[in-house]
DRENDO-1510 file (C-alpha; in Angstrom, 1 decimal, always signed):
<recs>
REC; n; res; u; v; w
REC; 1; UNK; -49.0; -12.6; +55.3 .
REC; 2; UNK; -47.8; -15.4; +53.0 .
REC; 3; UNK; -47.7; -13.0; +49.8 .
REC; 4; UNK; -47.3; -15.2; +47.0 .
REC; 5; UNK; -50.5; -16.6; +47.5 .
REC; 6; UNK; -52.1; -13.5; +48.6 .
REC; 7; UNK; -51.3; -11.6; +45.3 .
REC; 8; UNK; -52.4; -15.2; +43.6 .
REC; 9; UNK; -55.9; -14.7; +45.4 .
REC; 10; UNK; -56.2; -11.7; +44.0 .
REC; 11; UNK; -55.5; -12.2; +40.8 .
REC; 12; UNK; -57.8; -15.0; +40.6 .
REC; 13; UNK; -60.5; -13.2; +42.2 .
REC; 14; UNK; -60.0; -10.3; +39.6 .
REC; 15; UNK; -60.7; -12.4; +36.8 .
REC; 16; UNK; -63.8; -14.3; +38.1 .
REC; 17; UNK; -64.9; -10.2; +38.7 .
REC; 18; UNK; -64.1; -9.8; +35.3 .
REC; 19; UNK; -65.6; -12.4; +33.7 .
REC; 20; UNK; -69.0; -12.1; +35.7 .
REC; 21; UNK; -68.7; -8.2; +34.5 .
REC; 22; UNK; -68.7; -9.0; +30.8 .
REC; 23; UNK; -72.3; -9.8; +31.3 .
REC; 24; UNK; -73.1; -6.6; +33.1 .
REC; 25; UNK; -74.9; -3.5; +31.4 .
REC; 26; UNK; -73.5; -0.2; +30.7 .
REC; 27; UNK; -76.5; +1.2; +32.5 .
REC; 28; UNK; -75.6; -1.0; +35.5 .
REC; 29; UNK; -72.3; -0.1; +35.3 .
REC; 30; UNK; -73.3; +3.5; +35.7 .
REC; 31; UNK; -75.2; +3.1; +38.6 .
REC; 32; UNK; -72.7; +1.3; +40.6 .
REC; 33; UNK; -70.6; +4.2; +39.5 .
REC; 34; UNK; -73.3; +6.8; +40.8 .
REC; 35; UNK; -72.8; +4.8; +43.9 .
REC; 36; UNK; -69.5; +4.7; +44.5 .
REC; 37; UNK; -69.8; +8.4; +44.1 .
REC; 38; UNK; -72.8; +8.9; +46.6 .
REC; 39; UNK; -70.5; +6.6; +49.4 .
REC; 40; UNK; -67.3; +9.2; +48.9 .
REC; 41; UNK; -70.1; +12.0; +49.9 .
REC; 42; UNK; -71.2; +10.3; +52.7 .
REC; 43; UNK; -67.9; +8.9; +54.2 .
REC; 44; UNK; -66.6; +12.6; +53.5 .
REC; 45; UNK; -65.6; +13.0; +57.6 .
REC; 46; UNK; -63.6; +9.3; +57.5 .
REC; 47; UNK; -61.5; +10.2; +53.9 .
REC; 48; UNK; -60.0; +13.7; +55.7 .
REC; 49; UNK; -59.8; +11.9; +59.3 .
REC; 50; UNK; -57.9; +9.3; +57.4 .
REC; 51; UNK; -55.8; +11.7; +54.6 .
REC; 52; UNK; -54.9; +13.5; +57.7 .
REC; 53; UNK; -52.8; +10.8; +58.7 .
REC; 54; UNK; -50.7; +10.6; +55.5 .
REC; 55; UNK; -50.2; +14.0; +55.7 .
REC; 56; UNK; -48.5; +13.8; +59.2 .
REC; 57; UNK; -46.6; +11.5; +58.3 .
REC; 58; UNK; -46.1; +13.1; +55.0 .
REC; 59; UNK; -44.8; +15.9; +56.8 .
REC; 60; UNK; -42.4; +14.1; +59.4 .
REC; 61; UNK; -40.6; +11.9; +56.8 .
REC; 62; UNK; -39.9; +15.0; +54.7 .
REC; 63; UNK; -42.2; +15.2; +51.5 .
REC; 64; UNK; -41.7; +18.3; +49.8 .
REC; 65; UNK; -45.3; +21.0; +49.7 .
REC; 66; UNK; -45.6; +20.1; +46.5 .
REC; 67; UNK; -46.1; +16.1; +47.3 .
REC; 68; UNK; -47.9; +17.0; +50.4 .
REC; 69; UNK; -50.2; +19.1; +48.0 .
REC; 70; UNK; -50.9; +16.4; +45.6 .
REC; 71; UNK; -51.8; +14.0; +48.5 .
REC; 72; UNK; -53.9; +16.5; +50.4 .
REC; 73; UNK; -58.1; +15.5; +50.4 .
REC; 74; UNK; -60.4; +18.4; +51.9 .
REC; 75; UNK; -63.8; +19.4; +51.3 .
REC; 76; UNK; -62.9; +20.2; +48.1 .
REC; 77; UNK; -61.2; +17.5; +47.3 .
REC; 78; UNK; -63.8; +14.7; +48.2 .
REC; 79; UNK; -66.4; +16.7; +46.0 .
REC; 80; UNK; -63.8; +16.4; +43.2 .
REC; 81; UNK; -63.3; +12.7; +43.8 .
REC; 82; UNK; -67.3; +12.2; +43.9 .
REC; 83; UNK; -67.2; +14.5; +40.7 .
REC; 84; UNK; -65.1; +12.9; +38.8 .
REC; 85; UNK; -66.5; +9.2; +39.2 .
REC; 86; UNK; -69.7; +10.8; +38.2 .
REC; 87; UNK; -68.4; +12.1; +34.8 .
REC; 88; UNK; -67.2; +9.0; +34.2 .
REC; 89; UNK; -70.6; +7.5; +35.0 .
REC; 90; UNK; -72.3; +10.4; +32.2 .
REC; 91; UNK; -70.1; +9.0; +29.4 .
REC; 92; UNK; -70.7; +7.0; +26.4 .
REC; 93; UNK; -70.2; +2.9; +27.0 .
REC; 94; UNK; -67.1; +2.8; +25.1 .
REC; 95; UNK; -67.9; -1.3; +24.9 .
REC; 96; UNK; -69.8; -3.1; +21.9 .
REC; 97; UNK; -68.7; -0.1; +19.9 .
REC; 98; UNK; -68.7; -1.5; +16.4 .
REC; 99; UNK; -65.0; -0.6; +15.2 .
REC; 100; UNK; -65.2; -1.9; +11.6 .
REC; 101; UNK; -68.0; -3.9; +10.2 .
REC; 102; UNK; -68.1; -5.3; +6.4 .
REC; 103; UNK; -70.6; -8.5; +4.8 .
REC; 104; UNK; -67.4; -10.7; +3.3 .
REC; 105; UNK; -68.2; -12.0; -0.4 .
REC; 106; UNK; -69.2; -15.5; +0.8 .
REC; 107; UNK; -72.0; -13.3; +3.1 .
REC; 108; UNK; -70.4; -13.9; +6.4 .
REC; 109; UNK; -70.9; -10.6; +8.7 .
REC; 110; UNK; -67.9; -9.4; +10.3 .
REC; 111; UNK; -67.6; -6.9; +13.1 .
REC; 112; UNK; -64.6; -5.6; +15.2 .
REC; 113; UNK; -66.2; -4.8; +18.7 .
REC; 114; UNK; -64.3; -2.8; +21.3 .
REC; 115; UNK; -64.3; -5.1; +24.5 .
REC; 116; UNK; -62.4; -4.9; +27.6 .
REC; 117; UNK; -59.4; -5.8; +28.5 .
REC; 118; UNK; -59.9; -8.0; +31.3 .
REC; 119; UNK; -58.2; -7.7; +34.6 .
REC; 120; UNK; -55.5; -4.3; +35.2 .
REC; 121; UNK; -52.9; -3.9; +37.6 .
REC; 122; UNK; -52.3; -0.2; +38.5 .
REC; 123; UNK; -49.5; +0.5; +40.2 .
REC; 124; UNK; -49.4; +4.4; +41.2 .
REC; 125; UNK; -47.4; +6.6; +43.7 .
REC; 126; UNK; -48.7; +9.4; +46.3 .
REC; 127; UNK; -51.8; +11.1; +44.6 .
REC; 128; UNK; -55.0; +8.9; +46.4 .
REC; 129; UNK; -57.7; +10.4; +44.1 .
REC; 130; UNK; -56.0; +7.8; +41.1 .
REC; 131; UNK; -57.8; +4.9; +43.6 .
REC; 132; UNK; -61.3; +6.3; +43.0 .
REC; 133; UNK; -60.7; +7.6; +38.9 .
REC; 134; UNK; -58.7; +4.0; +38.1 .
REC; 135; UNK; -61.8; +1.8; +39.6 .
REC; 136; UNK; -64.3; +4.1; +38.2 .
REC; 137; UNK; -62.2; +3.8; +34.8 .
REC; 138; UNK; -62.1; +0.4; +34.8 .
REC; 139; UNK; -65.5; -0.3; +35.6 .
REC; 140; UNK; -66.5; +1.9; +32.9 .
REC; 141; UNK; -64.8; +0.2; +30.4 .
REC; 142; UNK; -65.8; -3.1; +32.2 .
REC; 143; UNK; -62.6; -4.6; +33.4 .
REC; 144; UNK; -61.8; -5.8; +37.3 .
REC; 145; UNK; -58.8; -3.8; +39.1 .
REC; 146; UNK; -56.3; -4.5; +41.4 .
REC; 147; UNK; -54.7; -1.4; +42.7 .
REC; 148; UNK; -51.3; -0.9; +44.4 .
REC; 149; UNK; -51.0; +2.6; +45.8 .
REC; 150; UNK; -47.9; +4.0; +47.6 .
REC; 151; UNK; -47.2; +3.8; +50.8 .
REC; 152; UNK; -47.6; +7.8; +51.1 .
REC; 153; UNK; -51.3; +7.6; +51.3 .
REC; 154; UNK; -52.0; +4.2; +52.5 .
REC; 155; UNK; -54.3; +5.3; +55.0 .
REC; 156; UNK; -55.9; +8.3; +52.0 .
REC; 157; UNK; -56.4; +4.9; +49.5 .
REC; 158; UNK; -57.6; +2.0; +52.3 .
REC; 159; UNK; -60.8; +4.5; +53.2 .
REC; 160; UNK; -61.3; +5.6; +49.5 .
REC; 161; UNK; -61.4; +1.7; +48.2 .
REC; 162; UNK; -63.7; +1.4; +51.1 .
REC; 163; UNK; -66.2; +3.6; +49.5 .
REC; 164; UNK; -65.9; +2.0; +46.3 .
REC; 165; UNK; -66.5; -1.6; +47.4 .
REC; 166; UNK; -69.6; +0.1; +48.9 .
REC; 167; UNK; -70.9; +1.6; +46.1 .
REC; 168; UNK; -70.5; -2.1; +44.0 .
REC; 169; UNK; -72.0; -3.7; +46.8 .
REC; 170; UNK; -75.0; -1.3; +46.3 .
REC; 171; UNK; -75.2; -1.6; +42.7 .
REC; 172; UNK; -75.2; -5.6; +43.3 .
REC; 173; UNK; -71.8; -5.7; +41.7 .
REC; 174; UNK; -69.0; -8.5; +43.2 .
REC; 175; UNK; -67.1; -5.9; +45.4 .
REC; 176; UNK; -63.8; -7.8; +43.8 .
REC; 177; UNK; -64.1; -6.0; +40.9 .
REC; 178; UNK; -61.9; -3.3; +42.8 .
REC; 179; UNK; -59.1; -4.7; +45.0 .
REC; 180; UNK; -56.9; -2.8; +46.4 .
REC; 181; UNK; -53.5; -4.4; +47.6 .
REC; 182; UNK; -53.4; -3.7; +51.7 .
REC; 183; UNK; -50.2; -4.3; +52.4 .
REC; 184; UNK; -46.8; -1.8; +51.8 .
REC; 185; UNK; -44.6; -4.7; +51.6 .
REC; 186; UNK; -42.1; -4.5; +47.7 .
REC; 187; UNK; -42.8; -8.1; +47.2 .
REC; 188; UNK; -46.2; -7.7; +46.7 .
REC; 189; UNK; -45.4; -6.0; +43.4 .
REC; 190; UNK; -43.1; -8.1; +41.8 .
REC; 191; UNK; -45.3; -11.3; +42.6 .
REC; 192; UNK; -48.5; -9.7; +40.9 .
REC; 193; UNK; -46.2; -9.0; +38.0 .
REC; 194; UNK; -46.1; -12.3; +37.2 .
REC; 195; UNK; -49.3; -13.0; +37.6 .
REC; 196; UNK; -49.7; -13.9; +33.9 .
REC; 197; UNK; -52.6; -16.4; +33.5 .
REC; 198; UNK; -54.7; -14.0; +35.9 .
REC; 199; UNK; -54.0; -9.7; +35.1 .
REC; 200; UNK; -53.7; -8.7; +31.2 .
REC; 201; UNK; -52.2; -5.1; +31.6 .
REC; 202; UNK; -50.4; -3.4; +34.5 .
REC; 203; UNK; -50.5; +0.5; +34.2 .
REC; 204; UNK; -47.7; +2.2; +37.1 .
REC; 205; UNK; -48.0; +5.7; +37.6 .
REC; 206; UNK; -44.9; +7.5; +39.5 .
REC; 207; UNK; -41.3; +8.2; +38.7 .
REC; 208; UNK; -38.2; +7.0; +37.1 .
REC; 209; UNK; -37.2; +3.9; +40.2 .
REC; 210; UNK; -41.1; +2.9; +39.9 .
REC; 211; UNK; -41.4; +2.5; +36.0 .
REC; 212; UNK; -37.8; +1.0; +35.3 .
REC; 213; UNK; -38.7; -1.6; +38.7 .
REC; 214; UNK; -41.9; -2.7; +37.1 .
REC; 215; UNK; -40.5; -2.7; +33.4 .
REC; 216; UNK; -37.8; -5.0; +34.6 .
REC; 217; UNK; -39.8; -7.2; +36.5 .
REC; 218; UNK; -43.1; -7.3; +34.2 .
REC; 219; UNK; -44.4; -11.0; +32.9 .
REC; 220; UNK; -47.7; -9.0; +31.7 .
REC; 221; UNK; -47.8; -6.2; +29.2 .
REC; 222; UNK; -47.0; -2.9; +30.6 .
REC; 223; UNK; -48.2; +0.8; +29.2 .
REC; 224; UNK; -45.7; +3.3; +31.1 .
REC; 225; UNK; -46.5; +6.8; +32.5 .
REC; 226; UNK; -43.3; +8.2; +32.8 .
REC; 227; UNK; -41.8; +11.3; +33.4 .
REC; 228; UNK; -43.6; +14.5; +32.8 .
REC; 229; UNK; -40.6; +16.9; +31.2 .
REC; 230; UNK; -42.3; +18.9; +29.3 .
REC; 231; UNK; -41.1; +22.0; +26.9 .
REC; 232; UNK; -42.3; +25.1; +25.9 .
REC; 233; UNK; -40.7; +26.9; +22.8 .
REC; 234; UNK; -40.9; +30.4; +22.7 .
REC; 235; UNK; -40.4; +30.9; +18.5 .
REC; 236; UNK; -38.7; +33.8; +17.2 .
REC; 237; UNK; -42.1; +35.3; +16.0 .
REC; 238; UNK; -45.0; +35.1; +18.5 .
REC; 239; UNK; -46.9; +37.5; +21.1 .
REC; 240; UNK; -44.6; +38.6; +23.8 .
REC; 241; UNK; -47.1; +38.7; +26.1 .
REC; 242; UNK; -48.5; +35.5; +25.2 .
REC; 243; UNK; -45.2; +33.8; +25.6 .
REC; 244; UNK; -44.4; +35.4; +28.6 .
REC; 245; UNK; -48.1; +34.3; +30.3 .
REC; 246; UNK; -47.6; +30.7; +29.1 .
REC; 247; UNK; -43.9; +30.1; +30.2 .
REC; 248; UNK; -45.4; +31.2; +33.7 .
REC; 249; UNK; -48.4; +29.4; +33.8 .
REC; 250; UNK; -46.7; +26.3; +32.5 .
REC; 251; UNK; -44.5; +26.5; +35.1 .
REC; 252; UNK; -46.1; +28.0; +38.4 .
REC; 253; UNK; -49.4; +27.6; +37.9 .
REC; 254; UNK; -49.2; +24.1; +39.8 .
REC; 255; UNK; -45.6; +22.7; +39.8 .
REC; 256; UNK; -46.3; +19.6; +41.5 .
REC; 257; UNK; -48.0; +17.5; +38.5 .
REC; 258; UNK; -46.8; +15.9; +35.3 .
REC; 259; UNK; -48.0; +18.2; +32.7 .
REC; 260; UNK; -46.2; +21.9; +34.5 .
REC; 261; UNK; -43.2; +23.1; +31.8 .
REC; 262; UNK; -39.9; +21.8; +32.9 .
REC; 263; UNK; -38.0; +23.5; +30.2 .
REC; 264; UNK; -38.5; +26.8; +28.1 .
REC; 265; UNK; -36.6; +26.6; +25.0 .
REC; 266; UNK; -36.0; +30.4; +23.6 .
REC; 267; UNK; -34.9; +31.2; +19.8 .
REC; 268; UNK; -32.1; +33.3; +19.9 .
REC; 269; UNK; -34.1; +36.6; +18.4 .
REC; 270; UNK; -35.7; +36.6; +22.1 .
REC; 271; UNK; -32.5; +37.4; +23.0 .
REC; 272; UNK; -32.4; +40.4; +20.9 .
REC; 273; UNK; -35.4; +41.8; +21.7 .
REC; 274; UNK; -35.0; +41.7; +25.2 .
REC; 275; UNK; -38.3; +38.9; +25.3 .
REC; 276; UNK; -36.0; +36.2; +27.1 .
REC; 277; UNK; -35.1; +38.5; +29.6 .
REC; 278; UNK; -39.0; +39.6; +30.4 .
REC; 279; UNK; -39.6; +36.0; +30.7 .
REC; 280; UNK; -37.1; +35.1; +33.3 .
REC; 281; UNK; -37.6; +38.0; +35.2 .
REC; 282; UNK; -41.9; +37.0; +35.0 .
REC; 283; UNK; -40.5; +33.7; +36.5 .
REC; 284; UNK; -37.8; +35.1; +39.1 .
REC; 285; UNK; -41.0; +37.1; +40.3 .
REC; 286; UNK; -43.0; +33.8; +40.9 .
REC; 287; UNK; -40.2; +32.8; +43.5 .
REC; 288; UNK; -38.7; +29.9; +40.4 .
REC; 289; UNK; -35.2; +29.3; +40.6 .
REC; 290; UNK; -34.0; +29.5; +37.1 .
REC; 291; UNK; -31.4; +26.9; +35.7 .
REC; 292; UNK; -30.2; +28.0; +32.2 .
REC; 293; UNK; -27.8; +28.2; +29.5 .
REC; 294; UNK; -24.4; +30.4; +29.4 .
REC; 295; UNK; -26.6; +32.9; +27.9 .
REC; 296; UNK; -29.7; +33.4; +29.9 .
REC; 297; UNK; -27.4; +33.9; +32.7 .
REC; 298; UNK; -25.9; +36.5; +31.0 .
REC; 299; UNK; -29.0; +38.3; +31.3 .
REC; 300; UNK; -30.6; +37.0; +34.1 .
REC; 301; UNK; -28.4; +37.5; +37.0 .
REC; 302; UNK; -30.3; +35.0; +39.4 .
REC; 303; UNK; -29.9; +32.1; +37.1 .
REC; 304; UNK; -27.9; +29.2; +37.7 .
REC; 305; UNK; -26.0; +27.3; +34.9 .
REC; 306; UNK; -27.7; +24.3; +33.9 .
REC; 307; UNK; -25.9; +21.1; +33.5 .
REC; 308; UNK; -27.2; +18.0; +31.5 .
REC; 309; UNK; -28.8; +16.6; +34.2 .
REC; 310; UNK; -31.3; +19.6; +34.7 .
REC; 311; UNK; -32.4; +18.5; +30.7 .
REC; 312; UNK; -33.6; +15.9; +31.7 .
REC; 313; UNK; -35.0; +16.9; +35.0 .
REC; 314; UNK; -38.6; +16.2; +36.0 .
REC; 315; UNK; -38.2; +18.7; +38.7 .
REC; 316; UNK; -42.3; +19.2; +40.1 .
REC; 317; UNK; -41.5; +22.4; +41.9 .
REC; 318; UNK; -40.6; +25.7; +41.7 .
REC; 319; UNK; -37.5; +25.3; +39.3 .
REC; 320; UNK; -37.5; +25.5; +35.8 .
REC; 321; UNK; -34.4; +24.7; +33.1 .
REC; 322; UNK; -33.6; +27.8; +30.0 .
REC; 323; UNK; -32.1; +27.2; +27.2 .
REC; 324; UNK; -31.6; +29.7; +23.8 .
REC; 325; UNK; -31.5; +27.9; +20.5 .
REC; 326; UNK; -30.7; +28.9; +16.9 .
REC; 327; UNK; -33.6; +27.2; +15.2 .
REC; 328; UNK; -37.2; +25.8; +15.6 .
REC; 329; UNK; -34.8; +22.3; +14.5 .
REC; 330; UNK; -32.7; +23.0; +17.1 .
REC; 331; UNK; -35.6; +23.2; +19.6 .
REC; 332; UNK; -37.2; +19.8; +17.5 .
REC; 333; UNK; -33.8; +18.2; +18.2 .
REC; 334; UNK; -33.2; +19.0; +22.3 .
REC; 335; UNK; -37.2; +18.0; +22.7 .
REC; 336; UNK; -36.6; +14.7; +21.1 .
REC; 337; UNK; -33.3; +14.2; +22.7 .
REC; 338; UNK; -34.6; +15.1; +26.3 .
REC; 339; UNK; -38.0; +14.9; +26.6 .
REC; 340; UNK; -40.2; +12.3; +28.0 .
REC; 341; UNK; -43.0; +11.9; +25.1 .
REC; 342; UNK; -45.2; +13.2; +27.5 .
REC; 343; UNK; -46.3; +17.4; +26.7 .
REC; 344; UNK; -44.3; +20.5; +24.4 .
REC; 345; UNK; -45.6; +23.3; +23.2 .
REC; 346; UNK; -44.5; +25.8; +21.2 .
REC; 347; UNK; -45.3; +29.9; +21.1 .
REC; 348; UNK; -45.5; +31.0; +17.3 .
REC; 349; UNK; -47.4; +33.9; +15.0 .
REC; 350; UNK; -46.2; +31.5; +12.5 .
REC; 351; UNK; -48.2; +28.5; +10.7 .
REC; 352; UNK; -45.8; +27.1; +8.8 .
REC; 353; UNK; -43.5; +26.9; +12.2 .
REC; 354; UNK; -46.5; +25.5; +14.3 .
REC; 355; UNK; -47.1; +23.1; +12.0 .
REC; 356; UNK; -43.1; +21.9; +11.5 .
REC; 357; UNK; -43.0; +21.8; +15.5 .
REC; 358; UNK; -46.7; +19.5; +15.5 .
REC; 359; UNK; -44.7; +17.2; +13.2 .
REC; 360; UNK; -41.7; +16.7; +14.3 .
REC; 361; UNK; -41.6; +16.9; +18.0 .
REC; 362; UNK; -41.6; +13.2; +19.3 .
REC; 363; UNK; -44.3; +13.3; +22.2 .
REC; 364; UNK; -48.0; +12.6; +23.0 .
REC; 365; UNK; -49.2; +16.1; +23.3 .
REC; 366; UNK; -48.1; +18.6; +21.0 .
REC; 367; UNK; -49.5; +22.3; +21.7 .
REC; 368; UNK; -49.7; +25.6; +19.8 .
REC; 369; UNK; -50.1; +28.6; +22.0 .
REC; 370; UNK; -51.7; +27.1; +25.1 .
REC; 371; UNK; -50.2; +26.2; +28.3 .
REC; 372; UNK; -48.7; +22.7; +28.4 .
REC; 373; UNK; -51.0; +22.1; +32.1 .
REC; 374; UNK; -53.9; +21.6; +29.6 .
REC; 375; UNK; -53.1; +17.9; +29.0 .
REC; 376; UNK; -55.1; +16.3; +31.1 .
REC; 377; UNK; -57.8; +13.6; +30.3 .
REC; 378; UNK; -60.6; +16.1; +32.4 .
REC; 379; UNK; -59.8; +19.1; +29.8 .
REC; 380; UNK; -60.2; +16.4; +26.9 .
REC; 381; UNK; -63.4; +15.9; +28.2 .
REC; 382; UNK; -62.3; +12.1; +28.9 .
REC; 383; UNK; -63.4; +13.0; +32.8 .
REC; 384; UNK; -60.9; +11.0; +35.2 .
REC; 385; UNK; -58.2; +9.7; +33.3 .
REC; 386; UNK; -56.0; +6.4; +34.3 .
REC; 387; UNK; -52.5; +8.3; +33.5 .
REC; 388; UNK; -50.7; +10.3; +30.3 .
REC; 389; UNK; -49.3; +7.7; +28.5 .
REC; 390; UNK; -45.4; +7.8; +27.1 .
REC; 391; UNK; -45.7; +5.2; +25.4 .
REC; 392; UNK; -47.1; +4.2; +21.6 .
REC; 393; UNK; -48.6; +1.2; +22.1 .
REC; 394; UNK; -51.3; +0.8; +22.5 .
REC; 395; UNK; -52.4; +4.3; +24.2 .
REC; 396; UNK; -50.9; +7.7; +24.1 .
REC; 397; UNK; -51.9; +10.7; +25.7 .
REC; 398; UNK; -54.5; +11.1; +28.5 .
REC; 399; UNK; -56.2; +7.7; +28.9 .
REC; 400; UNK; -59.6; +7.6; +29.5 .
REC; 401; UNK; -62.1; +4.1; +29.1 .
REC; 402; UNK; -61.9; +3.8; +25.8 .
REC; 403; UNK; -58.3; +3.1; +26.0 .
REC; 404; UNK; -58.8; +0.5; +28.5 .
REC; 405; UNK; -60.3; -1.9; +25.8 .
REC; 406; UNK; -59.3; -4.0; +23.2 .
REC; 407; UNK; -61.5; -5.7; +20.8 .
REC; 408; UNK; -62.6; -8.9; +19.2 .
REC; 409; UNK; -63.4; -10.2; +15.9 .
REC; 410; UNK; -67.0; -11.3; +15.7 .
REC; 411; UNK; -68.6; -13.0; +12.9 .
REC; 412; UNK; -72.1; -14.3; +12.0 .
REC; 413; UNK; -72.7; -16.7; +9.2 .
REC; 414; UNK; -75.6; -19.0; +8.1 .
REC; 415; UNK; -73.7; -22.1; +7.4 .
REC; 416; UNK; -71.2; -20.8; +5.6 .
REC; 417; UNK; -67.8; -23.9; +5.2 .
REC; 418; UNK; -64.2; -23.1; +4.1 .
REC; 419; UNK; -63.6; -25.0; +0.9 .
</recs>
């Protein structure tokens, strides 16, 4: 395979996808979506026969249960595939949404209109359902897809993209508006980054070595999904109980996935009243390997001592990082310095604290007295999402179709001439 030209071929058959697209309906778009989800239902036998094989191999080259559990597809998990294409398909059409509108004083109409962005790259690591939510996310918002998968589930994605051409070819759609790259090979990345005249965005989804690669190599704009270390602040004054459920839950509930606590951050008067030793042992009793400060192994005689690098640990299993701090500043302060702008919560009785913490923390999702696993786009009520951005521009959070547009200037005169 020559791939220059191959990821040039794509590219430009992206964009003609596109551009056809712009003239297609929201109500069409819907029922190619419907489709797509109808074709994951009936190729339900063919998805597990292929996942199957990325799990042996899964399994042979090492990948930890927590990887192998994120790339698994049973029953289950092709009705929640089929699901969540179809809750995309119930939404509003985020396009033609008038953004601003106002009559200028020489009578011209202007209107800002949310359109899409055109042609995104997706670039995303292990988890194969992000193949069916990223097509159906982008054909929502009406842009054309290419999407490069990992080579953990290339067998999971190839038979998922499959169903999704089928569902556009149903609806009458150009299949091309949903490409998915089919070969493994590292090149093929780096030449669709600089496919500039042909993709608009590139969105990568995985860890530190995937994100830095494609930041370094970009020629297109790039909205990162990076790490998912995210805190949880047990204030000095909150419900012991409550901080005792939601340190767990944060942590154990699944530890595989981008939004599970990585770091509990005590106040000191936990200390005192015994609350930080309740939570580590409600941890130690989950089977989590504690990593914490000189102080929480003084009460917790499992713990290990943590060293900087477990600070800034994304660690997606069944190990979590302590830390006791003097102040709700203090907590601010390690949050901003460690943390990946991605999820932190904080545990308080206390308004004034909550609201401090809401203001101050540096990160996409900030939480009073819930569990940082709720930031997902599916609990927003986005349905699928395309990632959690990190970044600021020009999406943060959970990213759903809306924040796969853009939007253009439109104006409507009756002769009106600039003087």
């Amino acid at each position: 395979m020559n791939i220059p030209e191959y990821c040039q071929e794509l590219g430009l058959k992206a964009q003609a996808a596109s551009r056809a697209l712009a003239a297609v309906s929201g109500a069409k778009r819907d029922e190619a979506l419907r489709a797509i989800a109808a074709a994951i239902r009936a190729n339900a036998e063919t998805l597990k026969t292929e996942n199957a094989k990325d799990l042996e191999a899964g399994e042979a080259n090492g990948l930890s249960s927590s990887m192998l559990d994120r790339l698994k597809i049973d029953d289950a998990g092709v009705e929640k595939i089929a699901k969540a294409v179809e809750e995309v398909a119930a939404q509003t059409d985020p396009l033609g949404a008038v953004l601003e509108g106002k009559v200028l004083p020489n009578g011209i109409k202007l209107q800002k209109l949310r359109v899409p962005i055109g042609v995104v790259l997706i670039i995303f690591e292990s988890r194969p359902n992000v193949t069916s939510d990223a097509a159906a996310l982008c054909l929502k918002s009406g842009n054309a897809c290419v999407l490069r998968g990992g080579k953990e589930a290339v067998h999971s994605n190839l038979a998922i993209a499959k169903c999704v051409q089928e569902g556009l070819a149903t609806a009458g759609l150009d299949p091309n508006v949903v490409q998915l790259v089919e070969t493994t090979d590292r090149a093929a990345v780096g030449e669709l980054l600089r496919q500039d005249e042909t993709i608009d965005l590139c969105i990568p989804r995985g860890g530190k070595g995937l994100i830095r690669a494609v930041v370094e190599q970009a020629h297109i704009p790039v909205i990162k999904h990076y790490n998912g270390i995210c805190h949880t602040y047990v204030d000095g004054d909150c419900d012991e109980q409550m901080a005792i459920d939601l340190c767990v839950n944060g942590k154990t509930q699944r530890t595989g996935v981008c939004n599970s606590t990585e770091t509990i951050l005590i106040h000191k008067n936990a200390v005192i009243n015994g609350l930080a030793a309740k939570i580590c042992e409600a941890l130690v009793a989950k089977n989590c390997e504690i990593r914490g400060c000189e102080q929480i192994q003084a009460l917790c005689k499992k713990a290990k001592l943590a060293t900087d690098e477990d600070w800034g640990e994304e660690y997606l299993d069944l190990i979590v990082s302590i830390k006791i701090v003097d102040s709700i500043g203090d907590a601010v302060a390690h949050i901003n310095k460690w943390g990946s702008k991605h999820t932190d919560a904080i545990v308080t009785k206390n308004i004034s604290a909550a609201e401090k913490f809401t203001k101050l923390v540096d990160t996409a999702n900030a939480f009073v007295n819930c569990s940082t696993r709720f930031s997902d786009g599916g609990e927003y009520g986005l349905g699928a999402e395309i990632g959690i951005s990190t970044d600021k521009l020009h999406s943060r959070g959970p990213m759903g179709a809306a924040d796969l547009t853009t939007y253009k200037w439109v104006a409507y005169g009756d002769g009106q001439m600039r003087g």
